[in-house]
DSSP file (Angstrom, degrees, kcal/mol; ACC not computed):
  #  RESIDUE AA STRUCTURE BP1 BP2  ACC     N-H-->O    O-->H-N    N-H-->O    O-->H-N    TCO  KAPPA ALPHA  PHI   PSI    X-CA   Y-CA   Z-CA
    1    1 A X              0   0    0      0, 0.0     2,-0.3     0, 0.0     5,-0.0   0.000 360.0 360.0 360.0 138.4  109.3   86.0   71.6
    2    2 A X        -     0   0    0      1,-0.2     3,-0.4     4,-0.1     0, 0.0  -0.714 360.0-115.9 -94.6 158.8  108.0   82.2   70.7
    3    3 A X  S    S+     0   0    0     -2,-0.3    -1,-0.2     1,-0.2     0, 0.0   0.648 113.6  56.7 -66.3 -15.3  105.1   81.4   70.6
    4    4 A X  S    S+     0   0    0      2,-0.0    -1,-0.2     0, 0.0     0, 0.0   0.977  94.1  84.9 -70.8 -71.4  105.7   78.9   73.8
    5    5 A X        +     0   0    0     -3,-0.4     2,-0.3     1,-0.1     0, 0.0   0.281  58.0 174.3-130.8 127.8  106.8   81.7   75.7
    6    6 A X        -     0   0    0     -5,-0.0     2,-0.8     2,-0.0    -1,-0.1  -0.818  34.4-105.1-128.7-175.3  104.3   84.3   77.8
    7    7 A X        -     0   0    0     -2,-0.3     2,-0.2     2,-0.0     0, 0.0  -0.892  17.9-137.8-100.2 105.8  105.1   87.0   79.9
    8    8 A X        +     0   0    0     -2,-0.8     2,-0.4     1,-0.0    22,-0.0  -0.757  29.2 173.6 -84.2 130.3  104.6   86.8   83.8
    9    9 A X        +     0   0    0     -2,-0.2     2,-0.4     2,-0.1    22,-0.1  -0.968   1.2 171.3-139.2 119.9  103.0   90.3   84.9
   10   10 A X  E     -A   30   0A   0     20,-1.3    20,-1.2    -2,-0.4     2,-0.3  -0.969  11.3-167.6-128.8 161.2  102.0   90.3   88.5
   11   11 A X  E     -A   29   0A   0     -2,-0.4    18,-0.2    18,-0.2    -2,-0.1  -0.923  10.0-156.2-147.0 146.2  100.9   93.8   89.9
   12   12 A X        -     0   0    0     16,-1.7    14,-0.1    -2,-0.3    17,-0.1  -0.150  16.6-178.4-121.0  14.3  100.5   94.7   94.0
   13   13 A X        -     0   0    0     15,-0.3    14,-0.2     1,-0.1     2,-0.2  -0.020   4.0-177.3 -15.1 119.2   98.2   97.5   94.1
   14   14 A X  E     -B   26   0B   0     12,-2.2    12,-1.1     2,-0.0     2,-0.3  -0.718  10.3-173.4-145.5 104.4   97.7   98.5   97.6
   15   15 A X  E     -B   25   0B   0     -2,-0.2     2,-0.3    10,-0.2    10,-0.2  -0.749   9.1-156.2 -97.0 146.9   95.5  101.2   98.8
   16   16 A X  E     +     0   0B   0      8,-1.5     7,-3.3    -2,-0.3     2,-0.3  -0.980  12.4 175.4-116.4 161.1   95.3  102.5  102.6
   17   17 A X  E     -B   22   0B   0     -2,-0.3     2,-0.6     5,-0.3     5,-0.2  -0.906  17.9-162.9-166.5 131.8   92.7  104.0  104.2
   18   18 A X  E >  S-B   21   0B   0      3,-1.0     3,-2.9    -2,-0.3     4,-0.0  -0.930  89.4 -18.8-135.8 108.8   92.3  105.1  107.7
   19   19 A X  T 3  S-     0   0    0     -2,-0.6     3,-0.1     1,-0.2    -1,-0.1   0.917 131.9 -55.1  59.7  24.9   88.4  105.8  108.8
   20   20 A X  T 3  S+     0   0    0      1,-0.3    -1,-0.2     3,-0.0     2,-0.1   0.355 111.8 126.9  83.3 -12.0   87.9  106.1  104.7
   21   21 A X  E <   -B   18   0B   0     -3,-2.9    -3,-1.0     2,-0.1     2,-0.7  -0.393  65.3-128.7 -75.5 173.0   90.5  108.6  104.3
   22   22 A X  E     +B   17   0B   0     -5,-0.2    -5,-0.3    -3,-0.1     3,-0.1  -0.977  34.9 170.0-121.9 132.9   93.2  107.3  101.5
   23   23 A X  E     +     0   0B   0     -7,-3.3     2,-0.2     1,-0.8    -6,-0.1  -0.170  60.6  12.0-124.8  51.4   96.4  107.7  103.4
   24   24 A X  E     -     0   0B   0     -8,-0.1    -8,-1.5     2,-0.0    -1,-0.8  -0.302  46.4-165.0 117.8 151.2   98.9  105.7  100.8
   25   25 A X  E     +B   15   0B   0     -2,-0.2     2,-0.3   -10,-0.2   -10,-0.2  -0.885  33.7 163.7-135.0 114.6   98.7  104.3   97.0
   26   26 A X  E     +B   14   0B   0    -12,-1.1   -12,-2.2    -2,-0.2     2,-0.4  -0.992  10.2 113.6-143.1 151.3  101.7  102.0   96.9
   27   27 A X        -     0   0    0     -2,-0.3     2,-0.3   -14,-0.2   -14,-0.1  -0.938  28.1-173.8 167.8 177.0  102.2   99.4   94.3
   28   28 A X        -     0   0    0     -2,-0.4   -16,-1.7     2,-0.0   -15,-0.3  -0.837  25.2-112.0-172.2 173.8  104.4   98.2   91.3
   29   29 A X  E     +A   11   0A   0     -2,-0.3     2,-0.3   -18,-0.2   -18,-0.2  -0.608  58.0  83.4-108.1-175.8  104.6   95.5   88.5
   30   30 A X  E     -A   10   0A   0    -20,-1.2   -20,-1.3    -2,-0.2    -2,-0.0  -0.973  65.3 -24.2 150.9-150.7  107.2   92.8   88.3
   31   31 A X  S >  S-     0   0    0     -2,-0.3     3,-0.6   -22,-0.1     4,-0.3   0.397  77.3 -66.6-111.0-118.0  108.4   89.6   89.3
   32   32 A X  T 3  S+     0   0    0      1,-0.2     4,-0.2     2,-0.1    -2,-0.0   0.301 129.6  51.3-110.7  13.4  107.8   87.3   92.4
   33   33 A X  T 3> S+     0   0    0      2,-0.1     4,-2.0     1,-0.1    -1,-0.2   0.491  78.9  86.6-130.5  30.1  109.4   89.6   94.5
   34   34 A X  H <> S+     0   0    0     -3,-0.6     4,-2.4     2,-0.2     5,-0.3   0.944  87.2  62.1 -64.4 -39.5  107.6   93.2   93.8
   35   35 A X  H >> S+     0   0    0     -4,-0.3     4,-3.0     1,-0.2     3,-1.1   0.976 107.1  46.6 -78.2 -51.5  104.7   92.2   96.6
   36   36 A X  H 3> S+     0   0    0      1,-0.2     4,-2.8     2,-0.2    -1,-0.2   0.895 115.9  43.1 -31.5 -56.5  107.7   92.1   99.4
   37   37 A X  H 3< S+     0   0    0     -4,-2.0     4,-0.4     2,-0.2    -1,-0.2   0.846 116.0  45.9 -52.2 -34.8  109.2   95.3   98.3
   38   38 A X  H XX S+     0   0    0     -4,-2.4     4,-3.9    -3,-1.1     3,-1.0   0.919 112.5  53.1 -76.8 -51.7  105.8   96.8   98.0
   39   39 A X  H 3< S+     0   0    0     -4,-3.0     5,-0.2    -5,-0.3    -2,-0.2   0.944 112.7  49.9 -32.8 -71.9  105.1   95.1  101.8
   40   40 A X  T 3X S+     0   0    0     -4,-2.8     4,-1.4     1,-0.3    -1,-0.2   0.466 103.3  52.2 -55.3 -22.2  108.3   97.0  102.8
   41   41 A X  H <> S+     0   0    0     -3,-1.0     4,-2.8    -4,-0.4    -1,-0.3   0.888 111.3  49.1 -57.7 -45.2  107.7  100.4  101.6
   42   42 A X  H  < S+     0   0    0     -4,-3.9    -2,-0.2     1,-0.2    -1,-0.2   0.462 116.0  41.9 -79.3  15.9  104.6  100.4  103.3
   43   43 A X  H  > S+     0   0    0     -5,-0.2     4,-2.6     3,-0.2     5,-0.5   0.659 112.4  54.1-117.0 -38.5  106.2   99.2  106.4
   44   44 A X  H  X S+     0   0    0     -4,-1.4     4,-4.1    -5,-0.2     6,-0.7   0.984 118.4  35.5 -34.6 -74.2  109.2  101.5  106.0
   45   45 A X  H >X S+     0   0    0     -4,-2.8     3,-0.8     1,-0.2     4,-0.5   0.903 122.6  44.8 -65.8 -86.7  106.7  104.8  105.7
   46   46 A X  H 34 S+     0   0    0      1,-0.3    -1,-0.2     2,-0.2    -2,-0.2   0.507 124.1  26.8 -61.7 -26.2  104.1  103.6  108.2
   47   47 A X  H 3< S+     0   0    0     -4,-2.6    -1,-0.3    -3,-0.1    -3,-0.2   0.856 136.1  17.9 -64.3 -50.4  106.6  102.2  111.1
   48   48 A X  H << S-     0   0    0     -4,-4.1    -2,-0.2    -3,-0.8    -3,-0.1  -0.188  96.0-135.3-143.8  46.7  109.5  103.8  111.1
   49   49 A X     <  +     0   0    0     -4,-0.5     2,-0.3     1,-0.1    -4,-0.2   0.505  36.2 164.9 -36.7  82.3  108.4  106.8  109.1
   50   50 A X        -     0   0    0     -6,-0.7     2,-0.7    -5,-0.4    -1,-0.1  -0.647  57.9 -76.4 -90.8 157.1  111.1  107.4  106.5
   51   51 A X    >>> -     0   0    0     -2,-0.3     3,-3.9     1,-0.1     4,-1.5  -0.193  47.3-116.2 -59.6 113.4  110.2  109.6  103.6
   52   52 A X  H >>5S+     0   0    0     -2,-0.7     4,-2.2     1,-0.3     3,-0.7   0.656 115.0  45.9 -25.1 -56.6  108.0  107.4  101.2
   53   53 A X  H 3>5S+     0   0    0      1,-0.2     4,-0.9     2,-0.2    -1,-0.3   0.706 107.4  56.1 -81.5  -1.9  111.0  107.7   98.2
   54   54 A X  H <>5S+     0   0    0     -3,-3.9     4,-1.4     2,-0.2    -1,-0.2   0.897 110.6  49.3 -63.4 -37.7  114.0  106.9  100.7
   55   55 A X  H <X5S+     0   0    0     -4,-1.5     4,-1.1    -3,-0.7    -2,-0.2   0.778 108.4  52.3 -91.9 -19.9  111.9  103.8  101.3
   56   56 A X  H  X<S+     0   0    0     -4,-2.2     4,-1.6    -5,-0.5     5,-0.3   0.795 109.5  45.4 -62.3 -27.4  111.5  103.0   97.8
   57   57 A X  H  X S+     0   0    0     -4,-0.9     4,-0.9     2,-0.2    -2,-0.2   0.687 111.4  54.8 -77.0 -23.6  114.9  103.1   97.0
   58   58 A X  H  X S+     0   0    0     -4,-1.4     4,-1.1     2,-0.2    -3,-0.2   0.668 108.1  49.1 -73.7 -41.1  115.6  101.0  100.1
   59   59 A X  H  X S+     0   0    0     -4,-1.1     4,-0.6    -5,-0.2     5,-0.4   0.898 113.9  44.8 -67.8 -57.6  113.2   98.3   99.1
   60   60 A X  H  X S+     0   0    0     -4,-1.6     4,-0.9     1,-0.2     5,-0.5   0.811 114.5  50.3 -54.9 -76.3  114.5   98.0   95.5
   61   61 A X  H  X S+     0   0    0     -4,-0.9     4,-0.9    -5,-0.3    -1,-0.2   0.708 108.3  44.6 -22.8 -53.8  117.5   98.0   96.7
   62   62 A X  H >< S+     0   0    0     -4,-1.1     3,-1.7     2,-0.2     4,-0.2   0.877 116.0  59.0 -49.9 -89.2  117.1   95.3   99.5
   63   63 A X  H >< S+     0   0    0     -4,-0.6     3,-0.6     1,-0.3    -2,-0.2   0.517 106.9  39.0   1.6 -59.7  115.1   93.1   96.3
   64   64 A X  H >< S+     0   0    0     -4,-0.9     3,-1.5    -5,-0.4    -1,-0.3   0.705 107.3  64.6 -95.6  13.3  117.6   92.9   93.8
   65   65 A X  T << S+     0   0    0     -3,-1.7    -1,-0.3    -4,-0.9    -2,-0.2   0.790  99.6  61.4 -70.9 -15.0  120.5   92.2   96.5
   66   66 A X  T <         0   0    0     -3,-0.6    -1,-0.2    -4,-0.2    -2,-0.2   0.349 360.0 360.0 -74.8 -19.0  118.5   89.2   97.0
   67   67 A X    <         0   0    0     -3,-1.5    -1,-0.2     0, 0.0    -2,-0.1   0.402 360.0 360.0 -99.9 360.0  118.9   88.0   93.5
């Protein structure tokens, strides 16, 4: 690495919480488009309720088709 050079680390932590209860922990690192992916699990499971890792796999997936 040169010394010019730094790392871009973004992280999306996202807890929900229904009346205080934690009902999802969803979140990742990356790059500028992890908070969309992250958006989209959580929209995946909480809309249209697919099993939380079908909707991870569905989000990456969507992401890097994108690139």
């Amino acid at each position: 690495m040169l010394p010019v050079k730094t790392f871009i680390v973004e992280d999306s932590p996202i807890i929900l919480d229904n009346l205080g209860r934690v009902e999802m922990v969803v979140g990742a690192s990356g790059g500028p488009r992890i908070i969309s992916a992250t958006v989209q699990v959580i929209l995946s499971v909480t809309m249209f309720y697919h099993d939380p890792q079908d909707a991870i796999v569905v989000a990456v997936g969507d992401v890097e088709s994108a690139v």
